[in-house]
N, C-alpha and C positions, 0 to 999 in steps of 0.2 A: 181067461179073459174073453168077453162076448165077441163077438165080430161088429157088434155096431159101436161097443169104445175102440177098437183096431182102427176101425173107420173114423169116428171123431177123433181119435191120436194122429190117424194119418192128414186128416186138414185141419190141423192146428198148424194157424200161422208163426213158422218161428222166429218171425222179426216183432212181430208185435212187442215183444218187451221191449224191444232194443227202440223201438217206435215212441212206443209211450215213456220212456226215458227222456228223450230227443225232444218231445212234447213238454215234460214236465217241467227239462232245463229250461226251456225256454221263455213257459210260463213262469219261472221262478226271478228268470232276468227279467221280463218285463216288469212285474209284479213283485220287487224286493219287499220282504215281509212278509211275503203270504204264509197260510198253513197247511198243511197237510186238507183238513177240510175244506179249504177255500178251492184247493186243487181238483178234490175230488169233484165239490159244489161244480168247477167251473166244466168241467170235462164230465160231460155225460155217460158216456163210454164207461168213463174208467172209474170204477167204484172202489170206496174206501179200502176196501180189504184189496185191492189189488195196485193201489196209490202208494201206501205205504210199505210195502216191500219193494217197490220201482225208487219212492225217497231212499230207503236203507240202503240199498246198491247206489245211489250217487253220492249219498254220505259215505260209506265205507269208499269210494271212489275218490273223495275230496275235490269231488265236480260241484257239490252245496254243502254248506253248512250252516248249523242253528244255532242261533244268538238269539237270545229274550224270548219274552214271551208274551202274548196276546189271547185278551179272552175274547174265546170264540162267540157270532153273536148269535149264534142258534143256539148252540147245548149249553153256554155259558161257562165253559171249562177254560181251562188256562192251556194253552197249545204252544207249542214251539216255532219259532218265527224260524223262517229258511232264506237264504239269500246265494246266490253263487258265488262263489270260492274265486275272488278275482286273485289270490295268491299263486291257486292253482293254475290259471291262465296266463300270467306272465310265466311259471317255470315251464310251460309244455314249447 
């Protein structure tokens, strides 16, 4: 391993997941229905490729989950609506 990935290994922020999780909940409660796109759309930062594995740990989490579906209005594909798990919030 070179010393300059040592270096970018060593200031990788390790809350940032846990960060953009927190962010994602929260746009997802504000924003019932949204998609994964809309998510990424909204938060500059956080790009598709790294949105949807932050949704997959709150779905596997049962902090959100997807019901129906909605065509996206950029790509025009059929996306999965997300919404927070209010089941989960009354058992915690």
């Amino acid at each position: 391993m070179k010393s300059t990935s040592r270096q970018a290994y060593a200031q990788k922020d390790p809350n940032k997941s846990t960060r953009d999780r927190m962010d994602i909940l929260d746009f997802v409660e504000e924003n019932p229905g949204c998609t994964r796109q809309e998510i990424s759309r909204h938060f500059k930062r956080i790009p598709i490729n790294v949105c949807c594995p932050r949704v997959n740990e709150l779905l596997a989490s049962k902090a959100l989950v997807e019901r129906g579906l909605k065509r996206d209005s950029v790509s025009g594909k059929s996306c999965y609506r997300l919404y927070v798990n209010e089941e989960a919030g009354a058992a915690a």
